[in-house]
C-alpha positions in Angstrom: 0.0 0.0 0.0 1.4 3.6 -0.6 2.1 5.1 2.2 1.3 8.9 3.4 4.5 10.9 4.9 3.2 14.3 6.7 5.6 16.6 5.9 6.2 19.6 8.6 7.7 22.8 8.5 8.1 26.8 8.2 6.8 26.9 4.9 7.0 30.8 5.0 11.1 30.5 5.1 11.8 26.9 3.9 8.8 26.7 1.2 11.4 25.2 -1.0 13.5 23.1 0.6 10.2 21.8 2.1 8.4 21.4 -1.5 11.7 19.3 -2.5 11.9 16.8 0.6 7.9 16.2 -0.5 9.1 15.8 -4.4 11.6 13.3 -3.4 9.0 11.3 -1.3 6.5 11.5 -4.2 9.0 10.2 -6.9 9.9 7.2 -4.8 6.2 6.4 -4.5 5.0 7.6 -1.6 2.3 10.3 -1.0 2.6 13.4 1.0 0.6 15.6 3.5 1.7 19.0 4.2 1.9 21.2 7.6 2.4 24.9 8.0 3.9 26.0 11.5 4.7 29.4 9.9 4.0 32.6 11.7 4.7 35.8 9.9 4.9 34.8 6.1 2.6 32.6 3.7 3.8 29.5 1.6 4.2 29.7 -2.4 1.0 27.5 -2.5 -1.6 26.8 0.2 -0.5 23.5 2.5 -2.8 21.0 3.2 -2.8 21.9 6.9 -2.5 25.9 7.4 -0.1 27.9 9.9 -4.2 29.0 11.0 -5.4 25.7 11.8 -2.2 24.8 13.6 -2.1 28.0 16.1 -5.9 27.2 16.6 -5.3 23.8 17.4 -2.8 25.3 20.3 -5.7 27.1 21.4 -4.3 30.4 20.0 -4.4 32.8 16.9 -1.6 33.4 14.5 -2.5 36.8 15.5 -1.8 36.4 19.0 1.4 34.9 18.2 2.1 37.6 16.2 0.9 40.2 18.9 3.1 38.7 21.5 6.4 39.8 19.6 8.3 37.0 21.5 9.3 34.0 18.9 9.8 31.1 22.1 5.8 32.4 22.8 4.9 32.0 19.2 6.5 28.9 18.5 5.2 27.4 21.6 1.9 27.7 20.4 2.9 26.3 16.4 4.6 23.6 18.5 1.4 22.6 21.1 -0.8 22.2 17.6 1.3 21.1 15.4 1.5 17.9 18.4 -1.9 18.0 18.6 -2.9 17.5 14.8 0.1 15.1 14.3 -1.5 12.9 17.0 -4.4 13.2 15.6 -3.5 12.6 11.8 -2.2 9.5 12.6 -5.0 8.5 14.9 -7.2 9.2 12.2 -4.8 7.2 9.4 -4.1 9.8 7.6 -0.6 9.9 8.1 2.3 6.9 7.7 5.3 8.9 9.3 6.4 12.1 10.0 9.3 14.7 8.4 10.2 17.6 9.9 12.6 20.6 9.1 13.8 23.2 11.0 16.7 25.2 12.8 16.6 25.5 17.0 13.3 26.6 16.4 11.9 24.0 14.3 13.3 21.2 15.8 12.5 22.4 19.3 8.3 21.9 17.8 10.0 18.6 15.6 10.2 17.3 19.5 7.1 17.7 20.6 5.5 16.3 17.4 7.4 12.8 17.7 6.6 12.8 20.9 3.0 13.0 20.0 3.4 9.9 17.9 3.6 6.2 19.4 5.7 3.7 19.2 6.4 2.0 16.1 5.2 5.2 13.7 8.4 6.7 11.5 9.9 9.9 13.2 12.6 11.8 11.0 13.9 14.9 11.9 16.0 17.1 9.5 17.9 19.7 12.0 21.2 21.6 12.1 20.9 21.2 16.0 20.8 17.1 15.4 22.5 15.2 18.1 23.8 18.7 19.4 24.2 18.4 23.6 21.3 21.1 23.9 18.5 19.0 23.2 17.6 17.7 26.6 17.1 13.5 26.9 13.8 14.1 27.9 12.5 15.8 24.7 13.4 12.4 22.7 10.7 10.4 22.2 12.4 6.7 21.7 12.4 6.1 18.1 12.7 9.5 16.9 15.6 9.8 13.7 17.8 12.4 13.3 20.2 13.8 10.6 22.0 16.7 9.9 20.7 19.6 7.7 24.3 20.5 6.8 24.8 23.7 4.6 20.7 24.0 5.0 20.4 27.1 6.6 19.6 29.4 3.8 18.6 27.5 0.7 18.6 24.7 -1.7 22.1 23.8 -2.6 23.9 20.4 -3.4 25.1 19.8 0.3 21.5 20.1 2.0 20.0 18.4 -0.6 22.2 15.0 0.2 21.1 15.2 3.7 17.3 16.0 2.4 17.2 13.5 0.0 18.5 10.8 2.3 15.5 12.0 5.1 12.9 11.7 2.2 14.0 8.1 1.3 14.5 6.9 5.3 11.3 8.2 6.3 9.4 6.4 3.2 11.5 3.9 3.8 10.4 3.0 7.1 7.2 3.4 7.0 6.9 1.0 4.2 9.0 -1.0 6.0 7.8 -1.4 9.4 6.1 -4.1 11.2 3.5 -2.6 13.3 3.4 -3.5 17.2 1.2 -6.3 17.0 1.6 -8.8 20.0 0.7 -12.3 19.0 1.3 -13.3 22.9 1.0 -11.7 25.6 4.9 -9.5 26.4 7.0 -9.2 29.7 8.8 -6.1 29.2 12.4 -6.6 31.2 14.7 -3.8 32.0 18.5 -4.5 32.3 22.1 -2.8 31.9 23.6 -5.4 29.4 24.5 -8.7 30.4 27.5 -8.4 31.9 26.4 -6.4 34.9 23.4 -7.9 35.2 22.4 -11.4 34.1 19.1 -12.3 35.5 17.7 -12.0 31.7 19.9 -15.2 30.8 18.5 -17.1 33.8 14.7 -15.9 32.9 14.0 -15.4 29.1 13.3 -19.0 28.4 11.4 -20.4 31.3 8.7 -16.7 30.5 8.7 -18.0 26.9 7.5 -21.9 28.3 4.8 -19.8 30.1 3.5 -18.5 26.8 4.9 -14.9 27.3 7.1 -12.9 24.7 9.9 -10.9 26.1 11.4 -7.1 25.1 14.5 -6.8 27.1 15.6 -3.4 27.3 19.0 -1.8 27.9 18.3 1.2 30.2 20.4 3.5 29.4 18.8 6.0 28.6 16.8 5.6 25.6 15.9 1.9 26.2 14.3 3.4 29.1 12.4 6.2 27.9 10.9 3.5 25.5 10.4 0.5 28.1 8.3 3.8 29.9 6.3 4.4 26.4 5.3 0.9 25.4 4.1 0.8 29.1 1.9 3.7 28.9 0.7 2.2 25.8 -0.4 -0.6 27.5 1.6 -2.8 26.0 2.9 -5.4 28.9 1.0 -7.8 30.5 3.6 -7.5 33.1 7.0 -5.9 33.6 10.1 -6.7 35.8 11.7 -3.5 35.9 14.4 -4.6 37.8 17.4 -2.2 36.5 17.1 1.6 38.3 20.4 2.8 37.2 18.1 5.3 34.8 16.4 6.4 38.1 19.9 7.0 40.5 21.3 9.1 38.0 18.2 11.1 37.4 18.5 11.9 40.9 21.8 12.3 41.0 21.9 14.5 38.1 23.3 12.8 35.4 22.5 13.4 31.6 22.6 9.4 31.4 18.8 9.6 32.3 15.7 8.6 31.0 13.1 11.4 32.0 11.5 12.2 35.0 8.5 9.5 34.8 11.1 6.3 34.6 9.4 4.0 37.0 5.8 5.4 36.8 3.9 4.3 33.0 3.5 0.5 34.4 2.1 1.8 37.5 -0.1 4.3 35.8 -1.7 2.2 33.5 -2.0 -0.2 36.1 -0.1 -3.5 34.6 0.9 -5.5 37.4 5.5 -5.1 38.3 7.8 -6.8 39.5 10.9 -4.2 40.6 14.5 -4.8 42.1 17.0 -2.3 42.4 19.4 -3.2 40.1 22.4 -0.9 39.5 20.9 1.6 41.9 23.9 2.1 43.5 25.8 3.8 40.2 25.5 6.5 39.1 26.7 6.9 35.2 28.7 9.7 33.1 29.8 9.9 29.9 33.1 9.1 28.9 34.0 13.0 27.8 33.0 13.8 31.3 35.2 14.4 34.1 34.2 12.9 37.3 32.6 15.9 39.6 34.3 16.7 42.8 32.2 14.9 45.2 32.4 11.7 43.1 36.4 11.9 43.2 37.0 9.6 46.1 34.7 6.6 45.5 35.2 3.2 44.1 35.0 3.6 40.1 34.6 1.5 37.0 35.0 2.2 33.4 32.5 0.3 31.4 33.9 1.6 28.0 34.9 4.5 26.3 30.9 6.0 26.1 30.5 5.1 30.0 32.0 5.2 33.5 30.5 4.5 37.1 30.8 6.0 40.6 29.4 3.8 43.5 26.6 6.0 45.6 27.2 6.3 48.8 24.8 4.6 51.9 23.1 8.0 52.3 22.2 8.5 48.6 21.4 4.6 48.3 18.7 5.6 50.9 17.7 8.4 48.7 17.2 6.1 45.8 15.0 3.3 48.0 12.6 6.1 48.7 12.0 7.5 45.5 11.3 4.0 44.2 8.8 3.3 47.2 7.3 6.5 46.5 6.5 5.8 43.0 5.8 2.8 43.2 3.3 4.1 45.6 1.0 6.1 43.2 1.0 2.8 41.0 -2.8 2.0 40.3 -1.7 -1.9 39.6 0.0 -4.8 42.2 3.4 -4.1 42.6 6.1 -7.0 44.2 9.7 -5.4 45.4 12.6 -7.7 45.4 15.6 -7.0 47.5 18.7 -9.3 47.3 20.7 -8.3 50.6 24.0 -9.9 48.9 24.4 -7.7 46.0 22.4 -5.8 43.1 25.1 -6.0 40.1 28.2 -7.6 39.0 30.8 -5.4 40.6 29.2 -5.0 43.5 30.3 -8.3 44.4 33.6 -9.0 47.0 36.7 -7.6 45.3 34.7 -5.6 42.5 35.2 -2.0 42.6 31.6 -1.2 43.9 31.5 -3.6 46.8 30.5 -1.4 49.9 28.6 -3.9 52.3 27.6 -0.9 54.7 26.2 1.4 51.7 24.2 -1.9 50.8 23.0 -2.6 54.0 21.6 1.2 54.4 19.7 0.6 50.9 18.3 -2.5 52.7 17.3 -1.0 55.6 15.5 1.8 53.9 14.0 -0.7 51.0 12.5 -2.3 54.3 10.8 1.2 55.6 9.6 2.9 53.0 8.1 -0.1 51.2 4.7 0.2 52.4 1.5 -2.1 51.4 0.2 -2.7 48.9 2.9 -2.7 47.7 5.0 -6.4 48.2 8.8 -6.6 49.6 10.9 -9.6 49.8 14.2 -9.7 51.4 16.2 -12.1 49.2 18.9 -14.3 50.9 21.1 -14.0 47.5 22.7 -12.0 44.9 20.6 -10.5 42.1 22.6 -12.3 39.4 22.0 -15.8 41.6 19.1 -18.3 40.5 17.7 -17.8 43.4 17.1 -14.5 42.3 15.2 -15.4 39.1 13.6 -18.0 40.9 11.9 -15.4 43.3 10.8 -13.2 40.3 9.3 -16.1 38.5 7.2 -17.3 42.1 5.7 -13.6 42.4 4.6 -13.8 38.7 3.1 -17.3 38.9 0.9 -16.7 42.0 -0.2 -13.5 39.8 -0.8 -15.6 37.3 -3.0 -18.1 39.1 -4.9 -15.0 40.8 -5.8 -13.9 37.1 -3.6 -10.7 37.5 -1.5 -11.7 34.7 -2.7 -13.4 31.7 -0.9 -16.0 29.4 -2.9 -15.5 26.7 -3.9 -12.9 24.9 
């Protein structure tokens, strides 16, 4: 079937490169649908979707983005319609995948719009900011594509049009391409930090699959977070074991290596029934171009690779981390089952690993045990969380859920 690329953009400054990207689509095939998010000027030729409908959408006027003589104001309001009719394009199957151009500005509304769209739908973003440091992890949505508008900034010319041309062709690409998220069995969505670290995956994958469940294992580092936290709030899982929370200790301890401020909260929210252990909660993560800050100079450190390095947390911050998960694990509206190993809660924690710190883990314990309040489930496990044992317990909490009826095996 041909498939229907919405094309976005300031059709006021970039009517041509714009007009181009949508001829290249349309020669390979594909069909295109057109957005305005202009303010001041008009495009050479109406666009399917007008800079009018778009402000109205963000319950504004291209007047009163006009009137406000502030761009960030006006743009705001392009971008909170824009979002709002991409969402709603695609919801009514109108649209296939999404393009859009822009500078700063553009691609700060380019954000918002993929993040309108779920997962699975073709996000391409053409930017001169792309992969810059000053877009902020949490304005990614999971699956979003980006490339570089180089020489783009003022015109057509042979240089933009090789990065153009190669958006036009991903984009249609993909979304002929693309196998839609359609579960044939019911999926237990599993967070981890690879599988050298943590290894409870290799000990639990199979004996999930004999129950009749697929499994998405995600690497939560970030981005494998952010979209373990978007197929949840899609309502994806029948169950999860989000038992990595290295994504959560560095958001509180202020590391970019984050995955936005709801990590541990779209399973609970939707109410699909989690299984949570605190693995790698006692790290917290920088990039390997960092230096490590001051106050992390004097702890036990690991270098993972040449992208990553670790610093344990201290006892006091392990705390820290215990309550936050309590807490949201707290306003979950589904069953949720804690599991604690007291011997260890990643590889190099372990006796003579550079994270072993039997007092800091003992304080994460103790606090696991207070601020763990029913409903919500705790069990102090007499193991490592890379033992059998381990999986073993994980595996008991999601059987008994499954003879309840919580959890189904079928779909």
């Amino acid at each position: 079937m041909t498939k229907t690329i919405l094309v976005i953009g300031t059709y006021d400054t970039k009517d041509e490169e714009l007009h181009y990207v949508a001829d290249r689509i349309e020669a390979m095939g594909g069909k295109t649908v057109s957005m305005d998010v202009s303010v001041l000027g008009d495009p050479s030729k109406p666009t399917d979707v007008s800079k009018h409908q778009v402000a109205q959408a963000g319950g504004s006027s291209i007047q009163a983005a006009i009137d406000s003589r502030e761009e960030n104001i006006a743009m705001q309001i392009m971008a909170q319609g824009a979002a709002k009719l991409t969402a709603q394009m695609h919801a009514e199957g109108r649209m296939d995948g999404m393009i859009v151009l822009g500078g700063t500005m553009g691609t700060d509304l380019a954000l918002d719009c993929a993040q309108a769209l779920p997962m699975g739908v073709p996000k391409y973003v053409v930017s001169t900011v792309s992969f810059s440091p000053i877009i902020p992890t949490e304005r990614l949505s999971p699956d979003i594509q980006m490339i570089l508008w180089a020489g783009g900034l003022f015109g057509l010319n042979s240089v933009c049009k090789s990065s153009l041309s190669q958006a036009a062709g991903a984009v249609l690409g993909a979304a002929m391409a693309v196998e839609k998220l359609e579960k044939k069995r019911p999926v237990i969505g599993m967070t981890s930090l690879g599988s050298s670290c943590l290894k409870y995956m290799k000990l639990l994958r199979d004996p999930l699959l004999e129950r009749g469940f697929e499994v998405a294992v995600f690497h939560a580092t970030g981005m494998g977070g952010m979209a373990f936290e978007a197929l949840a709030r899609q309502g994806y899982f029948a169950a999860v074991m989000d038992f990595s929370q290295q994504e959560l200790s560095n958001l509180i301890g202020g590391s970019v290596v984050h995955s936005g401020a709801d990590r541990l909260t779209g399973a609970g929210a939707m109410g699909i029934p989690q299984i949570v252990a605190p693995g790698c909660a006692d790290l917290i993560d920088f990039a390997g171009w960092q230096k490590i800050p001051a106050a992390y100079a004097d702890r036990p450190f690991h270098a993972h690779n040449r992208l990553i390095k670790s610093a344990a947390l201290s006892g006091e911050e392990r705390r820290g981390v215990a309550r936050e998960m309590a807490q949201r694990l707290a306003g979950g509206k589904g069953p949720a089952h804690v599991l604690m190993p007291i011997q260890g809660i990643e590889e190099w924690d372990k006796e003579g690993g550079p994270a072993h710190d039997p007092e800091a883990l003992a304080a994460m314990v103790d606090e696991m045990t207070k601020a763990v309040q029913a409903p919500v489930g705790l069990s102090l496990l007499d193991c490592h969380i890379n033992d059998q044992a381990f999986a073993d317990a994980a595996l008991a909490v999601l059987d008994a859920w499954i003879t309840e009826g919580i959890v189904k095996t079928t779909l």
